[in-house]
PAZAPA-4460 file (N, C-alpha, C; in steps of 0.05 Angstrom, whole numbers, plus 32768, in hexadecimal, padded with zeros to 4 digits):
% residues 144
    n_x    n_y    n_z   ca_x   ca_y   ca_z    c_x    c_y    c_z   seq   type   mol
   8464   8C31   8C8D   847D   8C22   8C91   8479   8C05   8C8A     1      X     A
   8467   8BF2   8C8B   845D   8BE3   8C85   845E   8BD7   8C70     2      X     A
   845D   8BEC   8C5A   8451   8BE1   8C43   8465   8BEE   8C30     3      X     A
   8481   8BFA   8C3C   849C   8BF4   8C37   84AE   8BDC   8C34     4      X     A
   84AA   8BD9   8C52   84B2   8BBB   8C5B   84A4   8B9F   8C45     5      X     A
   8487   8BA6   8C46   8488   8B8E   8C28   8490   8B8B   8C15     6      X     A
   848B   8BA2   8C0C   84A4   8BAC   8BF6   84B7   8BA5   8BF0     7      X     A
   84C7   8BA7   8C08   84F0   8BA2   8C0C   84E7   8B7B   8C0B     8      X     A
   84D7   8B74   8C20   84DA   8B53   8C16   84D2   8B49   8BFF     9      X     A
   84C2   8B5B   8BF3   84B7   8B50   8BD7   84D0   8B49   8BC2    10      X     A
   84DF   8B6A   8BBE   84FA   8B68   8BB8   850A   8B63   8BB9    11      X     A
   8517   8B4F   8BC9   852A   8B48   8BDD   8535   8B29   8BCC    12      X     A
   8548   8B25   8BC2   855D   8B0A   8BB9   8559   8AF7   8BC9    13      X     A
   8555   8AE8   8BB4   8557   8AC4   8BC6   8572   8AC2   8BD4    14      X     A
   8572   8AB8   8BDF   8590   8AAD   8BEF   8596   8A9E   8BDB    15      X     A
   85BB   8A9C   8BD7   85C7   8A88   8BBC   85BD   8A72   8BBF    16      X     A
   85AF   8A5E   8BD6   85B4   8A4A   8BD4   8590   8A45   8BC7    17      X     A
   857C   8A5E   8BC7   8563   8A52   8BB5   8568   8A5B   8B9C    18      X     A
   857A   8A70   8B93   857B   8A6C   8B72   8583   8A5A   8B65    19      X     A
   8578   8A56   8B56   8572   8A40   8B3D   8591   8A42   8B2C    20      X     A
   85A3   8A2C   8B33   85B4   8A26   8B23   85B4   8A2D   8AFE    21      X     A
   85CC   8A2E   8AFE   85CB   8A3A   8ADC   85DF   8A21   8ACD    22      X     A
   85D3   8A1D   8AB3   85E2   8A07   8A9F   85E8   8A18   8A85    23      X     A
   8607   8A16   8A8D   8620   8A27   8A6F   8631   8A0D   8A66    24      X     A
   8629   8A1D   8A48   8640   8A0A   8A40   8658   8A1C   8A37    25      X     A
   866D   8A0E   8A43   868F   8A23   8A42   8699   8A0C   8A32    26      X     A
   86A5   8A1F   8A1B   86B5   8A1A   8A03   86D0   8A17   8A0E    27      X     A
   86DB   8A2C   8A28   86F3   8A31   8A28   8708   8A15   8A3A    28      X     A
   86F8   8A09   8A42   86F8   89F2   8A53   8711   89E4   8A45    29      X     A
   8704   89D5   8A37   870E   89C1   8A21   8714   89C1   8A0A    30      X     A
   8721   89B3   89FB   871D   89B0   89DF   86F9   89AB   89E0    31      X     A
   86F2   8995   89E9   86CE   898B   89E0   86C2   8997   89EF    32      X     A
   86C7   89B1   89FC   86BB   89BD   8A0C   86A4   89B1   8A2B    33      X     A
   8697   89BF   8A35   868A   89B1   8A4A   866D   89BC   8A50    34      X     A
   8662   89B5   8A63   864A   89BF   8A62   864C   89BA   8A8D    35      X     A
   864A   89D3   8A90   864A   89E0   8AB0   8631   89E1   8AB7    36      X     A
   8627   89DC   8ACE   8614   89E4   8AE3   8624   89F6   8AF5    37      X     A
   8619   8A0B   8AF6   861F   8A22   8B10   8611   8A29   8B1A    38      X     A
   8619   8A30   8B35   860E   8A39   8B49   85F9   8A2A   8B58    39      X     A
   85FF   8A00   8B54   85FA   89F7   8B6D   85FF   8A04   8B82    40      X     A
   85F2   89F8   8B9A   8606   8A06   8BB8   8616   89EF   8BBB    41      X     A
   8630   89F7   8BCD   8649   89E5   8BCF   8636   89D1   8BE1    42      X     A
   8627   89CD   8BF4   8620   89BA   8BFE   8617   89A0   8BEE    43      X     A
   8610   89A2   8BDC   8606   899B   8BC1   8620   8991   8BB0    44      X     A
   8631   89A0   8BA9   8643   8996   8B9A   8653   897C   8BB3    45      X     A
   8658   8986   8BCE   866A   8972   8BD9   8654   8954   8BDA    46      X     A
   8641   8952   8BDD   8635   8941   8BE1   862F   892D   8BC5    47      X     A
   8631   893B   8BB2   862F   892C   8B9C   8655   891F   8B9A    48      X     A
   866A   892F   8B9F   867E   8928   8BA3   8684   8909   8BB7    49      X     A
   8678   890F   8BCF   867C   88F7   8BDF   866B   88DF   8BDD    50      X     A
   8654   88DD   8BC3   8640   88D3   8BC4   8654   88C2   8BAB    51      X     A
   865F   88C9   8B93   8666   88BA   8B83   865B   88AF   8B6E    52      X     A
   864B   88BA   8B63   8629   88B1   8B53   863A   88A9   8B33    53      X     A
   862A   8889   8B2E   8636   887B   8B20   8624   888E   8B06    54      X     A
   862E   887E   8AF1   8623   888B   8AD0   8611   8890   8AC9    55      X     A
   8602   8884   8AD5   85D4   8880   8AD6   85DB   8897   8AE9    56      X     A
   85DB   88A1   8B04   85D1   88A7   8B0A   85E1   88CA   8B0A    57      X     A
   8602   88C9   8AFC   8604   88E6   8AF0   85EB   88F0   8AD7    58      X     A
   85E5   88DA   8AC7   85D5   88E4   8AB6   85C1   88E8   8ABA    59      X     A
   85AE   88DC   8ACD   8594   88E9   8ADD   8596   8901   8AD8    60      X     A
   85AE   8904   8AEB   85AD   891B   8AF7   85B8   8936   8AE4    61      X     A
   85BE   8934   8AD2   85D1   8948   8ABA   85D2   893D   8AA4    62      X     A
   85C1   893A   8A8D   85B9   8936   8A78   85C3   8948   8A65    63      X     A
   85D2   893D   8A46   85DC   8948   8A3D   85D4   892D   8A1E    64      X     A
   85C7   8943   8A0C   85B9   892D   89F1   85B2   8940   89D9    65      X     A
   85B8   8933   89CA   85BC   894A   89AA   859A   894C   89AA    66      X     A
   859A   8966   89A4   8577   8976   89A4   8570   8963   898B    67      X     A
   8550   8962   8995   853E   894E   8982   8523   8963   8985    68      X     A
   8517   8961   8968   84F8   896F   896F   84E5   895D   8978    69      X     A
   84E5   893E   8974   84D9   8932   897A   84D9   891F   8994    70      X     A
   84EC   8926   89A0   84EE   8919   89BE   84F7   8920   89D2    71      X     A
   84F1   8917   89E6   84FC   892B   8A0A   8516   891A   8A06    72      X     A
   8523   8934   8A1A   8542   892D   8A1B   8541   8918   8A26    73      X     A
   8533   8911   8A43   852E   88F1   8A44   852F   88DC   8A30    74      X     A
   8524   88E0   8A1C   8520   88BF   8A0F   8530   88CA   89F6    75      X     A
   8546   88D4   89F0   855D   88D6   89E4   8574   88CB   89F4    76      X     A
   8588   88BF   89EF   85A4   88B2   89F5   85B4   88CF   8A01    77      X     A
   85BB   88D0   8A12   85D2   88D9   8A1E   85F1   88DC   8A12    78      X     A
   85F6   88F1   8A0A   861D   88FE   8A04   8624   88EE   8A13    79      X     A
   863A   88DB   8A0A   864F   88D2   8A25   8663   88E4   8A2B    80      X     A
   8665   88E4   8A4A   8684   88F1   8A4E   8681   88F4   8A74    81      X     A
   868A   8904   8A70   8693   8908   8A96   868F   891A   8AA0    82      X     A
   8685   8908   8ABD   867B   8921   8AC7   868D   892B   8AE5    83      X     A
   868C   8942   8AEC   86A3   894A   8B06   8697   895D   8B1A    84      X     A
   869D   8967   8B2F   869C   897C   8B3B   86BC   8988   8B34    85      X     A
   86B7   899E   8B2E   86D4   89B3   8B31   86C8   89DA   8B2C    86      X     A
   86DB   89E2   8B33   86E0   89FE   8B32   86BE   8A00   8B3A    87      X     A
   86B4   89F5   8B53   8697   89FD   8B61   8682   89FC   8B51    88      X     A
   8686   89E8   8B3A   8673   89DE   8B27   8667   89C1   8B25    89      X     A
   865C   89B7   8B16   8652   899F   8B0C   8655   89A1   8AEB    90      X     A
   866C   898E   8AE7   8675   899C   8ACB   8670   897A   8ABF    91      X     A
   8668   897E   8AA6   8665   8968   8A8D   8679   8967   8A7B    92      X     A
   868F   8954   8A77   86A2   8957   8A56   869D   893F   8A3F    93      X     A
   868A   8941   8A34   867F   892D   8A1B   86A3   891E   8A15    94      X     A
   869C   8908   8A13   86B1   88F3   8A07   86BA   88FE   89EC    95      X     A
   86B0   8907   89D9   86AF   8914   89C3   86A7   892E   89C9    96      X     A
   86B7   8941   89AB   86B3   895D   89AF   8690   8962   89AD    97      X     A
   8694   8974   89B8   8668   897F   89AA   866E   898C   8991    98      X     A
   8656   8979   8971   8658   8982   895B   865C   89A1   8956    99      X     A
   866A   89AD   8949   8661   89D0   8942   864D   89D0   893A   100      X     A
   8638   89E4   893D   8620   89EA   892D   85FF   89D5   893C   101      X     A
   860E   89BF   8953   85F8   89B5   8961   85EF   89B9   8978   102      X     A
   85CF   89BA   8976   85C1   89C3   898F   85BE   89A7   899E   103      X     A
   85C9   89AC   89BC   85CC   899A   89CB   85AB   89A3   89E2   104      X     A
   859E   898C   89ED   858B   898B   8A00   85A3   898C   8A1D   105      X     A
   859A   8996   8A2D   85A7   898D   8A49   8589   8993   8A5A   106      X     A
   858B   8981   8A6F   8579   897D   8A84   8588   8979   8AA1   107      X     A
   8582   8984   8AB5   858A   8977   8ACE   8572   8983   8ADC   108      X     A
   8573   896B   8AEB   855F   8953   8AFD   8568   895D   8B1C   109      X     A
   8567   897A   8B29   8569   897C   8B45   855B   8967   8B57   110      X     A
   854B   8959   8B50   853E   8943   8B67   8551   8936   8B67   111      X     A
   856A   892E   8B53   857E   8910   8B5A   8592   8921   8B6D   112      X     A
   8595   8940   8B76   85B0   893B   8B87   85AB   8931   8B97   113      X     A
   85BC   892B   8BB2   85C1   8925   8BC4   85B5   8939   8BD1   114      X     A
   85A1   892C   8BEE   8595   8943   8BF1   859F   8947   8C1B   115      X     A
   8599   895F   8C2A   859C   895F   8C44   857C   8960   8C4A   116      X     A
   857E   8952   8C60   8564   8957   8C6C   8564   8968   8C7C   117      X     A
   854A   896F   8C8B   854E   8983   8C9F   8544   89A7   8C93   118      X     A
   8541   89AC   8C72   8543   89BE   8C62   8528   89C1   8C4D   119      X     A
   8517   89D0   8C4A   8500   89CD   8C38   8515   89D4   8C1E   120      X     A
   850D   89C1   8C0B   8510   89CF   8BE2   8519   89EC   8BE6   121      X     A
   8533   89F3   8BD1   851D   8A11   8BBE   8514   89FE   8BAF   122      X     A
   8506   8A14   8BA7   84F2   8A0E   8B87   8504   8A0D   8B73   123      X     A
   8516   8A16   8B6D   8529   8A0A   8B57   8527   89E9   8B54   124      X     A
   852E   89D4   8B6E   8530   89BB   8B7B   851B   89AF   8B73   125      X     A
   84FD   89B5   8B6C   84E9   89AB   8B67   84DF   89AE   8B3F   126      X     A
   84E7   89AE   8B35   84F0   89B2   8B1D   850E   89AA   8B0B   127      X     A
   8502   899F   8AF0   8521   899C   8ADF   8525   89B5   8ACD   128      X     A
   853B   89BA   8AD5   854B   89D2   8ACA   8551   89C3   8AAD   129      X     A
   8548   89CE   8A90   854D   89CB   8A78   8559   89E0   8A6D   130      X     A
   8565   89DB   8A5A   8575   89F2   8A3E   857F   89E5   8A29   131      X     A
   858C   89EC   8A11   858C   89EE   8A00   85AE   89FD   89FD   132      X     A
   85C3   89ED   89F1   85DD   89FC   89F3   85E1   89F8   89C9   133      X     A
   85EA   8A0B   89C6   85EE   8A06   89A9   860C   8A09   89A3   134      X     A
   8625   89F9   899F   8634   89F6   8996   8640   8A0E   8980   135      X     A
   864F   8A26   897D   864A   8A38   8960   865F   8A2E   894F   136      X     A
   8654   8A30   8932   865C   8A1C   8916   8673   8A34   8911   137      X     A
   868A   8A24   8905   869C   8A32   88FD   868A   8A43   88E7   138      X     A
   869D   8A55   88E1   8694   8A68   88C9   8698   8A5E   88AF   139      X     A
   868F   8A57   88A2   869A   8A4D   8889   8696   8A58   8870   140      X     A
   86AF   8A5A   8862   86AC   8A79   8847   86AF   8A5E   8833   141      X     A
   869B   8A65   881B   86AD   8A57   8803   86C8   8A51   87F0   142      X     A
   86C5   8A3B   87EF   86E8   8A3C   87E8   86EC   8A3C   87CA   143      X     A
   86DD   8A40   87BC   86E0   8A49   87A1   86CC   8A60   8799   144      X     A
***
């Protein structure tokens, strides 16, 4: 019986609030589309809400910079645009559309939320979540 029971905990789902947030980029958003974080926990999203975090310190925290082979998304310039909580997200809308056909860097920086005390990390929290969103190029047929 024992060595069931380890078993079942070995197997057993994090609770939502230690899985590791996910970064999409949704086309259907916008015209310039956006770039979402999901599946903060709402404690997380309200606190960044009542916290108010000026332009330095959205971009700490949610990094968005046209892919380079030769440098961290850090020491590349930052997409301008805006940043929100809505529809239970942390959503990005670049000032400008995102090129067709370009691979964008995104980074976010879980050490900048807003944090509660009282609570040990997940491990998601102790790490930057990186990816890579690629924009898809129109199709283009020749015209002669």
């Amino acid at each position: 019986m024992a060595g069931l029971v380890f078993l079942s905990a070995c197997h057993r789902r994090p609770p939502a609030a230690e899985a590791a947030p996910r970064i999409e980029l949704n086309l259907s958003r916008s015209e310039s589309g956006t770039v979402d974080v999901v599946g903060l926990p709402a404690d997380d999203l309200s606190r960044l809400e009542q916290h108010t975090p000026t332009r330095e310190e959205w971009t700490a925290l949610l990094r968005v910079a046209v892919a380079s082979q030769a440098a961290a998304v850090t020491d590349r310039p930052a997409v301008l645009g805006t940043y929100e909580i809505t529809d239970g997200a942390l959503r990005f809308t670049p000032q400008f559309p995102f090129d067709p056909g370009q691979r964008y860097d995104v980074m976010l920086d879980p050490s900048r939320l807003p944090t509660s005390n009282g609570r040990p990390p997940a491990p998601w929290r102790l790490r930057l979540l990186e990816t890579s969103i690629n924009v898809p190029a129109p199709e283009r047929h020749p015209t002669t």
